[in-house]
C-alpha positions in Angstrom: -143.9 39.3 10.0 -142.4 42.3 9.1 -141.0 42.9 12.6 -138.8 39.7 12.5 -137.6 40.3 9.0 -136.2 44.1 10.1 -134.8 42.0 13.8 -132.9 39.0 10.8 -131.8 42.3 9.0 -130.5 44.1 12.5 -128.7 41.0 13.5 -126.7 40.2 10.6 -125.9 43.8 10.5 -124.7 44.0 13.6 -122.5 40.6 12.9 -120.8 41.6 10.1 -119.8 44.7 12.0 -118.7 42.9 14.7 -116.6 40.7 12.1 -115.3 43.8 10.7 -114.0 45.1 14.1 -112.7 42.0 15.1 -110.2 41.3 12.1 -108.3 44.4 13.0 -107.9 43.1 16.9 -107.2 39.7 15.6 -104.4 40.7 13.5 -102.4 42.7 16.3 -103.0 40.2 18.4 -101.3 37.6 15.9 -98.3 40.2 15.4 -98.2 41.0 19.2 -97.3 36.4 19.1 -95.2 36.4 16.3 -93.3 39.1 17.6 -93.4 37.4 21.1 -92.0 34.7 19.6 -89.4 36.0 17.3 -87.9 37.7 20.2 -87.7 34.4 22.8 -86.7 32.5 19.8 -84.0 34.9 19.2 -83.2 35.4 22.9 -82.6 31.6 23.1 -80.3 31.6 20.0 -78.1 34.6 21.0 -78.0 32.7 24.6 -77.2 29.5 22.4 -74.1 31.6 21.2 -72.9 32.8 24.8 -73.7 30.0 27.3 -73.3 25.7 27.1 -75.4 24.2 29.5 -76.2 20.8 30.9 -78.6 19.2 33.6 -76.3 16.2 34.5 -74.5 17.5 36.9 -74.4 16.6 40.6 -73.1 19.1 43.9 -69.8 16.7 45.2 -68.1 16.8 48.4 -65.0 15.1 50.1 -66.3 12.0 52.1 -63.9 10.5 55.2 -64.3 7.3 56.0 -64.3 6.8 60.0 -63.0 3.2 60.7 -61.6 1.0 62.9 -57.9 0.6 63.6 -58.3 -2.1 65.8 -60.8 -4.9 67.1 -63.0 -4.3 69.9 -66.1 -4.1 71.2 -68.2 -0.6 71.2 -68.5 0.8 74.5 -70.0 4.2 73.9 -71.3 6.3 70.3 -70.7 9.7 70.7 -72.4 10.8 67.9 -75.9 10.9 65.6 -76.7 11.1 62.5 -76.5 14.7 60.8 -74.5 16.0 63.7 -72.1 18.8 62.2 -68.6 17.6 64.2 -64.7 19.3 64.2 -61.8 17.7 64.0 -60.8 15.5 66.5 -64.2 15.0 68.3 -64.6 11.7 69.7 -67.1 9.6 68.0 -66.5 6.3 69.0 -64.7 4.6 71.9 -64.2 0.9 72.3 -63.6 -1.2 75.2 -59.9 -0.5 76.2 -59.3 -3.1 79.0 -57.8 -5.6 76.9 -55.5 -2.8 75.1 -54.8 -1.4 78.7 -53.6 -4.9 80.0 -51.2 -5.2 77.1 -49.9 -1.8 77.8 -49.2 -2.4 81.2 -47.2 -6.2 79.9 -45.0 -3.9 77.9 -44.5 -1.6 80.7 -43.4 -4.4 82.6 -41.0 -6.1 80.0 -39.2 -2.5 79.3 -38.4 -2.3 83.2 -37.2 -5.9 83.0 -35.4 -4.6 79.7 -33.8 -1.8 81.5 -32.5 -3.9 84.7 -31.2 -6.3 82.4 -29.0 -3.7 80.1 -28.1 -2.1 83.7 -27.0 -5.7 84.8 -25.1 -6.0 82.1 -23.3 -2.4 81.9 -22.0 -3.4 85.3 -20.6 -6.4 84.4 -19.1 -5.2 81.4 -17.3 -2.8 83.0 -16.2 -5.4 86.0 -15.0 -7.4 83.0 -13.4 -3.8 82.1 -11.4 -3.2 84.9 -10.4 -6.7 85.9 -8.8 -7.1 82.1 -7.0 -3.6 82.7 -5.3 -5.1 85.8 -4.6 -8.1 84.5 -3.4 -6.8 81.1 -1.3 -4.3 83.8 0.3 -7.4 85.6 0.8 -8.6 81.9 3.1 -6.3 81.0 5.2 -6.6 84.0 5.4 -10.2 84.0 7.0 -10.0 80.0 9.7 -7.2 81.6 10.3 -9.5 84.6 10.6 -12.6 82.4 13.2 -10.9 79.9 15.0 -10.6 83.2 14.6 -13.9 83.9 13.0 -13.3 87.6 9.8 -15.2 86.9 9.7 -18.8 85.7 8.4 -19.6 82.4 5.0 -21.2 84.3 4.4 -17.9 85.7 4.4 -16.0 83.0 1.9 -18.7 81.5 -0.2 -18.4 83.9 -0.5 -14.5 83.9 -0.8 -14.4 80.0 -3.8 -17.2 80.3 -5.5 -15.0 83.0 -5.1 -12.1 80.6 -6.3 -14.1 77.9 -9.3 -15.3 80.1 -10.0 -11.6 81.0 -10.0 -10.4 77.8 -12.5 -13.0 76.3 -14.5 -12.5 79.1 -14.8 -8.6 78.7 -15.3 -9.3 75.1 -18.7 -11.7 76.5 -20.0 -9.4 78.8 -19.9 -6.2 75.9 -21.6 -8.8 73.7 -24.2 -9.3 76.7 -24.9 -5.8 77.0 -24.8 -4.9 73.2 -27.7 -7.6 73.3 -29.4 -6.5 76.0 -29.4 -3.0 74.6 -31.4 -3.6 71.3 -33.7 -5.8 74.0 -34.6 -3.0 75.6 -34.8 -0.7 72.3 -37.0 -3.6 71.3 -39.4 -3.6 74.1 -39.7 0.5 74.0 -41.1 -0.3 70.7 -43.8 -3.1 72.0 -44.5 -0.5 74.5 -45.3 2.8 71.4 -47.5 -0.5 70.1 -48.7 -0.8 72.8 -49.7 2.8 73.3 -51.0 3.1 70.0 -53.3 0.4 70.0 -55.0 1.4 73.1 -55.4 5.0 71.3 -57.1 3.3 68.7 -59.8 2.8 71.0 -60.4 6.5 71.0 -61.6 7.0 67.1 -62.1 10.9 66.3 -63.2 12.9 63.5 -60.4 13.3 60.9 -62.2 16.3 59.6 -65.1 19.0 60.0 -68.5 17.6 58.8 -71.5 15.9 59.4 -72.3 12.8 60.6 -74.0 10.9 57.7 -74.9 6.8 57.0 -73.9 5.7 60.8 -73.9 2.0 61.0 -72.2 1.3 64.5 -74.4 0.7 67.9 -72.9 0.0 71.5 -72.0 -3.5 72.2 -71.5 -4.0 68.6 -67.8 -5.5 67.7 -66.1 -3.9 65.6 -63.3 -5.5 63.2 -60.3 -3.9 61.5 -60.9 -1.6 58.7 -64.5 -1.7 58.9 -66.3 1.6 58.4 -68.4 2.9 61.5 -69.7 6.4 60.1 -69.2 8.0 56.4 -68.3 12.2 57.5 -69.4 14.8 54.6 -67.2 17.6 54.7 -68.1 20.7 54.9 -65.5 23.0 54.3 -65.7 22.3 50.3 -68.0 21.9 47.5 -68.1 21.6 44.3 -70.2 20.6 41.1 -69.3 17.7 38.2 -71.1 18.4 35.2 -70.8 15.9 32.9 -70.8 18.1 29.3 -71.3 15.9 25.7 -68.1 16.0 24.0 -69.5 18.6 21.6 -70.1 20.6 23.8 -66.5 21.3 25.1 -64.8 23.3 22.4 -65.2 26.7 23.7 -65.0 25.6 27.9 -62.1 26.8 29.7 -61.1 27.1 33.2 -61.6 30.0 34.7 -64.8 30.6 32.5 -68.2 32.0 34.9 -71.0 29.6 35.8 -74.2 30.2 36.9 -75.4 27.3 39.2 -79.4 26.7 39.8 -79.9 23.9 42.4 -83.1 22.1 41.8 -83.8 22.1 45.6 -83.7 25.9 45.5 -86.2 27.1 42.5 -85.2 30.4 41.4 -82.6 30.7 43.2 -79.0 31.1 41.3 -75.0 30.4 42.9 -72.1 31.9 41.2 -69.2 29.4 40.2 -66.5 29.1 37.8 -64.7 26.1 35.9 -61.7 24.9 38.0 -60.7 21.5 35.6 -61.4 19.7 32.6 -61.3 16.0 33.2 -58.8 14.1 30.9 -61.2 11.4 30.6 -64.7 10.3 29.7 -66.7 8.8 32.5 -67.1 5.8 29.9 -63.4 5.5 30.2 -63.5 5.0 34.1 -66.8 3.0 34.0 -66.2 -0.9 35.7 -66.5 -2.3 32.0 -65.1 0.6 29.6 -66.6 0.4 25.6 -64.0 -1.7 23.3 -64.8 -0.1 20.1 -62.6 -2.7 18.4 -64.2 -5.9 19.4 -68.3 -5.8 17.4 -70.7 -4.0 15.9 -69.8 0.0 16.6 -72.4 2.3 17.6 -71.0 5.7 17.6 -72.8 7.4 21.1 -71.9 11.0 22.3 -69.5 11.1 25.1 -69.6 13.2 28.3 -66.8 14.7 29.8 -66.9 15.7 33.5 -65.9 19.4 34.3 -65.1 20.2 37.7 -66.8 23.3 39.3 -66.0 25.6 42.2 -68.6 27.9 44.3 -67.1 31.4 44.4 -70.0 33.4 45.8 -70.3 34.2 49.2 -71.5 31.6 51.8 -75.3 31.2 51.9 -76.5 30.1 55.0 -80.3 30.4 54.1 -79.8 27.7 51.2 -78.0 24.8 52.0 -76.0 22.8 49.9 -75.6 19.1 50.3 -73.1 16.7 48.3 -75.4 14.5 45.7 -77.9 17.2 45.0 -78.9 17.8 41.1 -78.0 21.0 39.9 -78.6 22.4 36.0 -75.2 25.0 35.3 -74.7 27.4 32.6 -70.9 28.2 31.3 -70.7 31.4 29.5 -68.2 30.7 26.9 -68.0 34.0 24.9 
């Protein structure tokens, strides 16, 4: 009995040791957190000071539209999707026969164009020379009638064949003037002509990739339809759509930091190019008519337009649509 009372005593001896040792550990360890957490809260507050940053923001690009010029049917896709392509690579050709047997009509109508303004050169100048002769004999009929050689029905009959001539010259320049913008006429159904059969050929208008092909062989293709959307890739750039209160200290020219959420941890240097002039509510399909209603004041957010300044990093790629979170130092 004894023993167990002297094993109660050792225990709670031992305890309130062990509860004396522990309150010094537990109070550093509840400075070592307050201290923690004065310094991130302050860290976040002096960062508040120097930086704005938002998460809506998107990487952009410029986007070509590859379409048709011209009807036809596809005879070959020269492409996939994702394929990096240069300018002027041939993505699509379309059956040219039709657009080669219009060609070769206009061909034929220029050359019958050309004979007929030749044609009528000639005779124009036949007229020509037949109205200088007679405007020649002309002349010496009116001295030889003053002189009374010639009878007064001869000299009619000279000026009337002058007359004649001179009409008729003044057809036959008509005939060729016509002729002439025939044939200027038919050299421009033949550039048509030309161009529409090059339309068959449809090329990259810029670098880029290949991206949302909708066009297959056989397929026919209409005017002004879009085959294949091409993502540039010579430029990007961010939009980062800041709240309206945010914007009093952005300017251009200011440094960003750019974290893609594709890349964790990974950070691209950029730098404001433009403030837009505009809300995006402002370009929406319906804009907000404050007037007209009840009016519920909402924060607006103004897109600022972002460059990419670091060097080219080929290990992370960078694709137009991809969410990015950007930091603007302001001070």
């Amino acid at each position: 009995m004894a023993e167990k009372e002297n094993n109660a005593a050792t225990a709670e001896k031992n305890g309130k040791d062990l509860l004396k040792a522990s309150n010094p550990l537990r109070l550093v360890i509840t400075v070592v957190l307050v201290l923690v957490a004065l310094i991130w809260g302050g860290s976040k507050i002096y960062h508040s000071f120097l930086y704005v940053e938002t998460d809506n923001a998107q990487i952009e690009g410029d986007i070509y539209p590859v379409i048709s010029r011209v009807p036809g049917r596809v005879q070959q896709v020269l492409c996939s999707d994702n394929q990096k392509v240069a300018k002027g690579d041939t993505l699509v050709l379309l059956d040219p026969a039709d657009y080669e047997v219009r060609r070769d009509m206009a061909e034929a109508a220029l050359d019958n164009a050309r004979a007929s303004v030749s044609a009528a050169g000639e005779a124009a100048l036949a007229a020509a020379a037949i109205g200088q002769k007679l405007s020649a004999d002309l002349r010496r009929s009116e001295n030889l009638r003053r002189q009374d050689v010639i009878s007064p029905s001869e000299f009619d009959a000279v000026k009337a064949g002058a007359l004649t001539s001179s009409a008729q010259h003044a057809a036959a320049e008509s005939q060729h003037r016509a002729a002439a913008a025939q044939l200027k006429m038919r050299e421009a159904e033949l550039r048509n002509a030309g161009l529409q059969l090059s339309y068959t050929t449809i090329t990259a208008p810029a670098d880029g990739h290949v991206s949302k092909k909708n066009v297959q062989p056989g397929q026919y293709v209409a005017p002004g339809q879009q085959l294949i959307a091409l993502v540039g890739s010579k430029k990007l750039w961010v939009v980062a759509n800041f709240k309206e209160t945010q914007l009093e200290n952005i300017r251009p020219g200011q440094p960003v930091s750019i974290k893609v959420d594709a890349y964790p941890g990974k950070e691209f240097e950029g730098e404001v190019e433009s403030i837009s002039s505009g809300t995006g509510a402002r370009f929406a399909l319906l804009p907000p008519d404050n007037a007209s209603g009840n009016f519920v004041k909402v924060a607006q957010r103004v897109p600022v337009r972002i460059l990419f300044t670091g060097k080219p990093d080929n290990e992370h790629k960078l694709a137009a649509g991809m969410n990015v979170v950007v930091e603007i130092r302001v001070k």
